[in-house]
C-alpha positions, 0 to 999 in steps of 0.5 A: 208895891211902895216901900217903905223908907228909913233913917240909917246911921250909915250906908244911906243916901243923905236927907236933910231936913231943917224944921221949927216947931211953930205951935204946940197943941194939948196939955203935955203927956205926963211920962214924955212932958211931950205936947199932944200935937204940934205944927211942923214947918219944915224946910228940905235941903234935898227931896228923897221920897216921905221925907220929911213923913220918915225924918218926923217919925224917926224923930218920935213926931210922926205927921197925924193920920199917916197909916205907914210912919205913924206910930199907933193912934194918937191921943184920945183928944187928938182923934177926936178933933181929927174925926171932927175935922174930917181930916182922912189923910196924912196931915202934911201940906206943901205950904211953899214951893220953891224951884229955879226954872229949868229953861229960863233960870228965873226962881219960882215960889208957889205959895197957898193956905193949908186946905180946909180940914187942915184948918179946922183941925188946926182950931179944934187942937188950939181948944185942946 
């Protein structure tokens, strides 16, 4: 049985998350002058289980297509091209990893391309 995790104001253990906004996708909402979507880089100062899924939810940003921290469904434009996309999943991608090897102390970096249905969801909200 997973649990679920959440952001406490005290009595918590510390999670940090640097983040930029580097794209917004869709006309804003009128009552939250909020855009339909966006690209999230994010940066983990520390790696607690979901965090960065917890940390964007709590911020009122859940990541598209995740059944646990999501907040409802999104858009109607937005499920739409997340259909389109074939997009059956959390839209969260390790972009670059980074880590000092444990044995011979020489700093390592993965980097890859988001994966095809990350890409083709990406296009269909830029047409947003």
């Amino acid at each position: 049985d997973r649990k679920k995790m959440a952001v406490l104001k005290s009595g918590g253990r510390e999670a940090i998350t640097d983040y930029v906004v580097q794209q917004t996708f869709g006309r804003p909402a009128k009552a939250s002058n909020a855009p339909l979507a966006a690209r999230v880089a994010c940066t983990l100062q520390t790696g607690r289980t979901h965090q960065i899924r917890v940390h964007m939810a709590s911020r009122g940003s859940p990541l598209l297509g995740d059944p646990v921290y999501g907040s409802g469904s999104p858009a109607a434009p937005v499920r739409a091209a997340i259909a389109e996309a074939g997009l059956k999943r959390q839209a969260l991608h390790a972009a670059i990893l980074g880590f000092v090897h444990p044995v011979t102390g020489q700093p390592l970096r993965f980097e890859t391309a988001p994966p095809e249905d990350m890409q083709r969801l990406e296009a269909l909200l830029t047409d947003l």
